[in-house]
Each structure stands twice: as structure tokens, then as C-alpha cells.
C-alpha positions in Angstrom: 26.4 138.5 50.6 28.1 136.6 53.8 24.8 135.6 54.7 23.3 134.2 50.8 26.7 132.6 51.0 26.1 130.9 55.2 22.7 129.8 53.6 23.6 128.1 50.7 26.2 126.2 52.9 23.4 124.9 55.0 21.3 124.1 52.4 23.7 122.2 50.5 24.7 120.0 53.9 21.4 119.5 54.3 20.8 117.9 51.1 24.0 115.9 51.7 21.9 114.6 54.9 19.1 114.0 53.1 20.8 112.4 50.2 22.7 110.3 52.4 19.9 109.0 54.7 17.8 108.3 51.9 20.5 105.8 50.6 20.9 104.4 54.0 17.1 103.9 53.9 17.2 102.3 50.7 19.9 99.8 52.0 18.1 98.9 55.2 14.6 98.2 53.6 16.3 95.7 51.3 17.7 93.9 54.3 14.4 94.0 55.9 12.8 92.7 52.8 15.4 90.4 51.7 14.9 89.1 55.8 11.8 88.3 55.4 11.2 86.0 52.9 12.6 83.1 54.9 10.4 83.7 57.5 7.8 80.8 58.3 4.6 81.9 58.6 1.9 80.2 60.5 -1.4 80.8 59.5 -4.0 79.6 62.3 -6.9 80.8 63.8 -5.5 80.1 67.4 -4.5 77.3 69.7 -8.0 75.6 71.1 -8.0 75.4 74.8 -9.6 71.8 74.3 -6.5 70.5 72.9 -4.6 68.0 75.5 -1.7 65.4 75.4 -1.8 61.9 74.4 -3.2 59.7 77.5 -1.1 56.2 77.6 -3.7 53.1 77.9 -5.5 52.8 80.8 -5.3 56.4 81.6 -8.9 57.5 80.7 -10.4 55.0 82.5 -11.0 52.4 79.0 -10.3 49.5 80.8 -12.9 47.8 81.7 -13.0 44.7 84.5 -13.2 42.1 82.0 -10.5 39.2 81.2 -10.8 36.5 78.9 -9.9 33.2 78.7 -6.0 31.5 77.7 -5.9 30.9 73.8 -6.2 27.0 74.1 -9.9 27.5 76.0 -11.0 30.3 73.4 -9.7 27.5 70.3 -11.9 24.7 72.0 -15.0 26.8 72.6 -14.3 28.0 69.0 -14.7 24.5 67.6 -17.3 23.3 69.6 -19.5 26.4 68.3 -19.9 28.3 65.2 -20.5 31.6 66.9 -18.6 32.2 70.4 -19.2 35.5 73.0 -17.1 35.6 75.7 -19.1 37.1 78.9 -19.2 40.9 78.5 -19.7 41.4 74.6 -21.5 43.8 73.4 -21.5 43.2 69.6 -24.4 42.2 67.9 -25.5 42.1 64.3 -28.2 40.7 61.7 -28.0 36.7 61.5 -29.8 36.6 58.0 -27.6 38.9 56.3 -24.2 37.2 58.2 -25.8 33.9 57.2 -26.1 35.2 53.7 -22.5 36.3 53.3 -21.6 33.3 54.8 -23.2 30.9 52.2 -21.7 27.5 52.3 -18.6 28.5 53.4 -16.7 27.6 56.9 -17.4 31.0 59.3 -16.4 31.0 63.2 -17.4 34.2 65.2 -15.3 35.2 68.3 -16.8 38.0 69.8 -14.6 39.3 73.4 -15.9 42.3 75.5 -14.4 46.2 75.2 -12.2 47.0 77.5 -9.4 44.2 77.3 -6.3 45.6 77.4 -3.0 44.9 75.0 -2.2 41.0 76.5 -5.7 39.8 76.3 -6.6 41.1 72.7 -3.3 39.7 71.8 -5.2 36.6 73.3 -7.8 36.9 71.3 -5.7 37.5 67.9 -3.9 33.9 68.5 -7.1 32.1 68.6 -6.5 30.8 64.4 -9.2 28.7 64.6 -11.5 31.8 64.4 -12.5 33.1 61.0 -13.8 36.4 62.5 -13.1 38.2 65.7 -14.7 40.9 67.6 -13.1 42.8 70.1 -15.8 45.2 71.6 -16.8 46.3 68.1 -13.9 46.1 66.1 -14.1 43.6 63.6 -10.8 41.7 62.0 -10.3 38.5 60.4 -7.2 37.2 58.6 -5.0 40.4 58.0 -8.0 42.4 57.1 -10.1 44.9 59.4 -13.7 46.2 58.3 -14.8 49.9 59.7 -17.3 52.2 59.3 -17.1 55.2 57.8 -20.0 57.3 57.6 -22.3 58.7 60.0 -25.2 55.8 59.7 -22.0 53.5 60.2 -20.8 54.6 63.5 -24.4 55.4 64.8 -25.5 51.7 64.3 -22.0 50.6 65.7 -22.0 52.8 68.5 -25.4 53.6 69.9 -26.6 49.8 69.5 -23.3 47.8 69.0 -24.8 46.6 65.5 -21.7 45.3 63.2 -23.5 43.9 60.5 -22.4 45.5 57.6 -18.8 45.5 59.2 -19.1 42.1 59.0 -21.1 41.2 55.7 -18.2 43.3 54.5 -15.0 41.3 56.2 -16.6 38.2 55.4 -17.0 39.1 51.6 -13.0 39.8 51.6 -12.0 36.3 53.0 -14.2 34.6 50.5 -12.7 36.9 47.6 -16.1 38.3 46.8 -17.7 41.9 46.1 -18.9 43.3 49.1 -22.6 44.4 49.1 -23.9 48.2 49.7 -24.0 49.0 53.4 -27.9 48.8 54.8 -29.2 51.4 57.2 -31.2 49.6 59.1 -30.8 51.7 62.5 -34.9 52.2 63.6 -36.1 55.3 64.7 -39.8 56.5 66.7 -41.0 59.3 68.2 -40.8 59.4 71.8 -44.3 58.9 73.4 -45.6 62.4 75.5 -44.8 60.5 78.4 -40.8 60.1 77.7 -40.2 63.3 76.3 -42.2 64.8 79.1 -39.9 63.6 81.4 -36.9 64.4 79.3 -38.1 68.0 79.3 -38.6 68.4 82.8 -35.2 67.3 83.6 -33.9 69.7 81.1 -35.8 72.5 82.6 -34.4 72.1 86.2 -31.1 70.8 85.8 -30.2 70.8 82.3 -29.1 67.3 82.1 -31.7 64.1 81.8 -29.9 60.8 82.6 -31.3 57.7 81.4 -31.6 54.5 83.9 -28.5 53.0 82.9 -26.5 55.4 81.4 -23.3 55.8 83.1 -22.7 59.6 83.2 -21.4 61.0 86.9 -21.2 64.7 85.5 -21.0 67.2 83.1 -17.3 68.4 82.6 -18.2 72.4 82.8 -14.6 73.2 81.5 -15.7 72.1 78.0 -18.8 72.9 77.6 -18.4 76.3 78.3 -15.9 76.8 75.9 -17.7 73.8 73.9 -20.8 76.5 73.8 -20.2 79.8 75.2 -23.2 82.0 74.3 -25.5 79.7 75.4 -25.2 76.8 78.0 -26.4 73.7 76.7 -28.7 70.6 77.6 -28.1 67.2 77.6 -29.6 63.8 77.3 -28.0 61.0 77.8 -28.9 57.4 77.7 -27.2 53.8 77.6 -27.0 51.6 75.0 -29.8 51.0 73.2 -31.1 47.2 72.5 -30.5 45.9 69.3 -33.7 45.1 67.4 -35.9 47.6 68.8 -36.9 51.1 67.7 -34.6 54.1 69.4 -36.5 57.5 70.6 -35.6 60.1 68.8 -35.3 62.6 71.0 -33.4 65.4 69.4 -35.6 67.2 66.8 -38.6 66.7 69.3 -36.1 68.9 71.5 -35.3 71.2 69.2 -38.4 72.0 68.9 -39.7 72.5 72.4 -36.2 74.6 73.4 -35.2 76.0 69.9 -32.9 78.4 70.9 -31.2 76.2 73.6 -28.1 73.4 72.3 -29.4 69.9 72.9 -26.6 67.0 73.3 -27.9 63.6 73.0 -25.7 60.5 73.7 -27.0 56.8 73.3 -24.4 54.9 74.5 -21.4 56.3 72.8 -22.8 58.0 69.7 -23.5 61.5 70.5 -25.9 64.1 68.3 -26.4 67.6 68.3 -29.6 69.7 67.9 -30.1 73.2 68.1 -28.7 76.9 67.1 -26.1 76.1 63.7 -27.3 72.6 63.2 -27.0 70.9 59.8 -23.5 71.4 58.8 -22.2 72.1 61.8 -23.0 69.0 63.2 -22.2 66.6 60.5 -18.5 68.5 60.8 -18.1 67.6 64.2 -19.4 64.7 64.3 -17.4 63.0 61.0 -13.9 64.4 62.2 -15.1 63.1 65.9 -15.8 59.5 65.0 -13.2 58.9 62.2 -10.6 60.2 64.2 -11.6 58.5 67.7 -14.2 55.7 66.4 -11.7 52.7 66.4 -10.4 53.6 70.1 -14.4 53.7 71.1 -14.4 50.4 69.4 -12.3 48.6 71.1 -12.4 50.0 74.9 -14.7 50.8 77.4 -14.5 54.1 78.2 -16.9 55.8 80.4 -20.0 58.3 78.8 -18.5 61.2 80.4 -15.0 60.9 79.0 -16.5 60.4 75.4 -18.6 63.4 76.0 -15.9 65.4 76.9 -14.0 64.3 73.9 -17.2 65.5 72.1 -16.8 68.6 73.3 -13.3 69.4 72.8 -14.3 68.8 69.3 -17.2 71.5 69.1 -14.5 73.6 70.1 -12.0 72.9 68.1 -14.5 73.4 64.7 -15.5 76.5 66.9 -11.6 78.0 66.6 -11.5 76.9 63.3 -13.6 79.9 62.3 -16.5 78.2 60.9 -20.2 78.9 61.1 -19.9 82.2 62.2 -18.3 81.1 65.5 -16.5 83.7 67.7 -13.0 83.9 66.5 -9.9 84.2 69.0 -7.9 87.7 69.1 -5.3 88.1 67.0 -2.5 90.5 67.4 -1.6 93.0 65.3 1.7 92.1 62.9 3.3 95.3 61.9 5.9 92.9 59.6 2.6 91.5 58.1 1.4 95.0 57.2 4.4 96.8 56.3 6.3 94.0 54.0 3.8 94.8 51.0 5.4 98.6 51.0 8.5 98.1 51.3 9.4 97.7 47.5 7.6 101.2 47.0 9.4 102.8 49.8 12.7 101.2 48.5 12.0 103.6 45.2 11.5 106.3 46.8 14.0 106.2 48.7 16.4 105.2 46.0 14.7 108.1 43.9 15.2 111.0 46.5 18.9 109.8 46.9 19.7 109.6 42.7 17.6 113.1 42.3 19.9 114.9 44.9 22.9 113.2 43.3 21.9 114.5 40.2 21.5 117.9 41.2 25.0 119.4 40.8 26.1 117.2 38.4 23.4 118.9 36.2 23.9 122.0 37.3 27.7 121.6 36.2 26.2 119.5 32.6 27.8 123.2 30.5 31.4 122.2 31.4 33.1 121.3 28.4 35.7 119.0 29.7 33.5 116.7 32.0 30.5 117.1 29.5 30.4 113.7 28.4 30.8 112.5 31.9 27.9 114.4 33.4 26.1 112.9 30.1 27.0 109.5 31.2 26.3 110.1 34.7 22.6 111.6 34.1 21.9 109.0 31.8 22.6 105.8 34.2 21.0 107.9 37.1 17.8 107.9 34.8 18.1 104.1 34.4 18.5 103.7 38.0 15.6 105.1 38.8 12.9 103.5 36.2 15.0 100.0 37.0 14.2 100.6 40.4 10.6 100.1 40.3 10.6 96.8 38.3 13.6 95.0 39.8 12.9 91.5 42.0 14.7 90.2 45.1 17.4 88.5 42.7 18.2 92.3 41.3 18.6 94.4 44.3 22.0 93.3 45.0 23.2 94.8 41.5 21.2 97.6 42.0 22.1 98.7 45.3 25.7 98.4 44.2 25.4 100.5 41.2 23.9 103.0 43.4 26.7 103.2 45.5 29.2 103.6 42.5 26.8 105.9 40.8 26.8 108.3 44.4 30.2 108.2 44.5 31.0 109.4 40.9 28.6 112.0 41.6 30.8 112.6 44.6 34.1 112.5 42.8 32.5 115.0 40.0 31.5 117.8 42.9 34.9 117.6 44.6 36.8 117.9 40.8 38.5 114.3 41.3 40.3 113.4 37.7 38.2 111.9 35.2 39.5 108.6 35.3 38.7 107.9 38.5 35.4 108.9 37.9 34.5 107.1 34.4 36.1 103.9 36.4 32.9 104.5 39.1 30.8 104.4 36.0 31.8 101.6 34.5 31.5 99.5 37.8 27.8 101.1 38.0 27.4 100.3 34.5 28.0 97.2 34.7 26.1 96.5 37.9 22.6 97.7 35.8 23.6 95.8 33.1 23.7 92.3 35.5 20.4 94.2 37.1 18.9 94.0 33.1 19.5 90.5 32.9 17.9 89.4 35.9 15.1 91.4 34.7 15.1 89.7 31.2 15.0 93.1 30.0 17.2 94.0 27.0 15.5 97.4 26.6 17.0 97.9 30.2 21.0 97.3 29.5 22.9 100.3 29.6 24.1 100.0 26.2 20.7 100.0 24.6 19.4 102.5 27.3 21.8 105.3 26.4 22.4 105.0 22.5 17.8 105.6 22.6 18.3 108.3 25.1 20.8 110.0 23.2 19.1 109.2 20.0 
């Protein structure tokens, strides 16, 4: 008898553990979850290794050797001359079409070099005689600057140095009229066996073909490997190309010689890409490339190698961006990330284990006649506990959680025979605390009043 009696004593303190832990379970996932909804989360596929700082002017090597002359001598050559380049320009464009925007109106053309820095295009800006000015290939007149921005735009602009339509356009604004649909009139041919023989054999023993003229001292490895890491690619690069004359194409013709192999072809500063995930992929790189970086290319002289690496810190950029089917960096596993849907369903359980436990020997004592409305009571917000427990939001834990509390400690007072009115005061506070839990649920059904008088009904 002894022993029954030795038993039920450790039974019993173990269900006070259990009960007691499960409330202390309860509380600590609603700190964890109330936590971590201010947290800031930062969704990104991972931090490119192509990304760099901001390089102050002069730093990449845009500068060219080139000066102009004082603002008085630019104004004189200006009105001596409808059309003024200063030695070193590279701008050129369609004379019909200008002349045809230009109609009968007054139009002077300054076009100055690339490569000036801040003082001397400042120089060039004061010259007020000038209707339109041309620094490198940006074009400006009055308070207004024209720009291209497609793909046929910058490759006119930037493998020839054509700014027609840039300045059909700008001239169209200063004499307050519509300006007329941009005109692709960039020429292509086929290279002749000859050329692309050449091309290829360079390609084939070096992986790099460098045109007579083209300025490139080196591939810069760094990038391209992370620029193209399955597969090394080739690359062609040429000058400028004359304005006028048809440019070889050498990029399908390429592809289809090496097609498994990445092809890079730069004329002058525009730069293509032929090869494994063309299409898209290259149209992506290339419009966030040029509207991002094309009015710094306009305006300075930077060498081919610095705009190829820029290039390629692109590719790779779009390549940690996770798109077209791209390796993706690691990414560590977030145990917050995974657990934080659960813990609403392990705060119920918890909360359950801990009111079911409570409610043990309060229903076990439910036949005493004194404390029979009590226990009554007591089951009956216990029950409402638990089935609010399930639906309530971040704004109704609080309440809950307190009329847990009271609700475990009227339980309490009831096993150790406290008087009644100490106990019916813990149920009123609890009461209370799911009725303020019912409104921030905007569920009548759910307020202690309306719970009870159904449950008793």
C-alpha cells in the first residue's frame, strides 16, 4: 500500500513537471515568435565577386591626352563655321538627316574629343554660341541632353560613334517640334573566308583575336572566369569601326564554327555575346550594361580592356542573379527560417498539454458539492483556452498567455483547498483576459459569456 501510495507521489510530481514545462514552453515560443517579426530579412541570391567601389575620375584610365581650346577660340571657330571638331572627335552622324532636322533654322555643331576631363567640358558647355555640342558622344544642347536607349542605339553610338538620331532628336527639341522614329541604319556583312579564317585561327591557339587597332593589352582572367566558369571563353576584339561602311559580323559566323564555346566580340566599345544561353541572356546583360554605364562610355576614353572587364562583371552579376539556369551561390541553412512557420502549432500544443494536466484534478474533484460550480467554471474556460488557442494572432497572445497563467493558478489554489474567493477572483482575471483575447479575434462566439451559457446549454 506504501508503495501504490510512493508511486502515485511520483507520478503526480511528474505531471507537475510536465505541466509546468509545457507552460514555460508555451511562454518562450511566443517570445521567439513575437521576436521575430521585426526581423529584416534579406532576400538575395549572394554578393557577386564582380562587385567593386566607385573609382573617382581619372582612376580607370578615361582620360585621355586630349585638351581643348579656351572658350573665346572655341566661340570664334564656332562663328566662323557651322559645324566645328576639335582634333580628337570621334562623333560622326548622317548630314542629310541633320540637314533635314535642321531646315531653315540657325544650327552650330561643336563636337570635342572623349576623354576631357571636368574643367575642359566645362569649357566646352560655356561656348553659348553653339547650338549643339558633342563631347565624345554625348550630345547636349540648351538644357536638354539626347541618349540612346536601346540596343541598336548604343551599338550605332558605340561601335561606330554614329549620333544621328541623338541628334535629329535634340535638334527637334530646340526647334519645339516632334521628334521622328529613330532609324537603324547600322550596316552589317558577312565576313569574307579570309577574315573569319583568320579570326578562327587566333581563337584556336590563343583564344583571343585582336584586331589592328584595337587597343586591348590583356584579358582580365579574374572576371572571366567567374564571368564564365564552365567553359572559358573566346574573344574578338576590334577598334572602332568606320562610319559609312559595312561592319563584319563576326559573331553568328562564330557560333557556328565553335557552338559550344562563349564568343565575346567588341567593336570599339560595344561588346556582343554569342554562344551557350544566347538570346535572352544576352539582351539582359547587355541593356542593364549600357543603360547603366553608356553615358560614362560616352563621354570618356576608357581603354577596351577596362570596358571589357566591366562587361564581365556584368555576366556575372546576371549569373548570381539566378537566371538562365546559372550556377547559384551556397546558401546556409536558416533554422529561424524553417522553424518560425511551427511555432504557432507548437505554441498549442504546448498550451494544450499544460491546460489538460491542469484540468486533471480539478475534474477528478468536479463531484464536490461546495466547489462544484467552481470546477464548472474552471473546465469550461480551460475548454475555451484551448480552442482559442489555435486561432488567436500575434495581437492575442498577450491575453492569452495571461489567462493561462490565472487559469493554472486557480487550478493550483483548487488542489491545495485555498478558499473560494480567492479562487473565483483567478477566474475572473482569466475570464476577462479571453474575453479581451475574443475581441482581438472579432469573435463574439469566443467571449466567455457566450462560450459558457452554449456549453452549459
Amino acid at each position: 500500500m506504501a508503495e501504490r501510495r510512493v508511486s502515485a507521489g511520483r507520478r503526480r510530481h511528474r505531471a507537475e513537471w510536465l505541466r509546468w514545462g509545457s507552460l514555460a514552453a508555451a511562454v518562450a515560443v511566443v517570445v521567439v515568435f513575437l521576436l521575430s517579426q521585426g526581423q529584416d530579412i534579406d532576400v538575395s541570391y549572394g554578393q557577386s565577386p564582380a562587385s567593386s567601389d566607385a573609382v573617382a575620375e581619372g582612376g580607370a584610365g578615361e582620360l585621355g591626352d586630349v585638351t581643348v581650346p579656351s572658350v573665346d577660340e572655341m566661340a570664334a571657330l564656332v562663328r566662323a563655321d557651322d559645324v566645328v571638331r576639335l582634333p580628337g572627335a570621334i562623333a560622326s552622324w548622317d548630314e542629310r538627316r541633320v540637314r533635314e532636322a535642321v531646315g531653315d533654322a540657325e544650327v552650330r555643331i561643336l563636337v570635342a574629343p572623349p576623354g576631357l576631363d571636368e574643367d575642359e567640358r566645362d569649357r566646352v558647355r560655356d561656348v553659348d554660341d553653339a547650338t549643339v555640342r558633342v563631347i565624345g558622344t554625348e550630345v547636349t544642347g540648351g538644357i536638354y541632353q539626347a541618349s540612346a536607349d536601346s540596343a541598336v542605339g548604343w551599338r550605332a553610338q558605340f561601335a561606330v560613334g554614329d549620333v544621328t538620331d541623338q541628334m535629329v532628336a535634340l535638334i527637334a527639341q530646340l526647334r519645339d517640334r516632334p521628334a521622328p522614329e529613330a532609324v537603324d541604319q547600322f550596316d552589317w556583312r558577312d565576313p569574307d573566308e579570309a577574315e573569319l579564317a583568320a579570326v578562327a585561327a587566333d581563337l584556336r591557339a590563343t583564344g583571343v583575336h585582336v584586331g589592328a587597332g584595337a587597343t586591348l593589352d590583356g584579358i582580365p582572367e579574374d572576371l572571366a572566369a567567374s564571368a564564365f566558369p564552365d567553359r572559358r571563353a573566346w574573344y574578338v576584339v576590334l577598334p572602332r569601326q568606320p562610319f559609312g561602311e559595312p561592319v563584319p559580323r563576326y559573331g553568328p559566323a562564330l557560333a557556328e564554327l565553335f557552338p559550344d564555346t562563349p564568343v565575346v566580340v567588341v567593336y570599339g566599345w560595344w561588346i556582343e555575346y554569342h554562344g551557350p544561353h544566347a538570346g535572352d541572356f544576352d539582351e539582359v546583360v547587355g541593356a542593364s550594361f549600357y543603360a547603366q554605364l553608356g553615358e560614362r562610355l560616352s563621354l570618356y576614353d576608357y581603354p577596351q580592356r577596362n570596358v571589357l572587364a566591366g562587361y564581365l562583371a556584368r555576366v556575372t552579376d546576371v549569373r548570381y542573379a539566378g537566371l538562365f539556369d546559372r550556377p547559384l551561390p551556397y546558401r546556409p541553412f536558416d533554422p529561424l527560417r524553417v522553424a518560425l512557420p511551427a511555432l504557432p502549432w507548437l505554441f498549442t500544443a504546448c498550451v494544450a498539454v499544460y491546460l489538460v494536466l491542469s484540468a486533471r484534478p480539478l475534474l477528478r474533484r468536479s463531484g464536490a458539492g461546495a466547489r462544484t460550480g467552481v470546477n464548472a467554471r474552471l473546465a469550461g474556460l480551460t475548454a475555451l483556452a484551448i480552442e482559442v488557442s489555435g486561432l488567436t494572432d500575434v495581437s492575442g497572445n498577450p491575453s492569452l498567455t495571461r489567462a493561462i497563467g490565472k487559469l493554472g493558478a486557480a487550478g493550483e489554489a483548487l488542489a491545495r483547498n485555498l478558499p473560494d474567493r480567492h479562487v473565483r477572483s483567478l477566474l475572473d482575471d482569466a475570464e476577462a483576459e479571453l474575453d479581451d483575447t475574443a475581441r482581438s479575434l472579432g469573435r463574439a462566439d469566443y467571449r466567455p459569456d457566450s462560450y459558457l451559457s452554449e456549453r452549459l446549454a
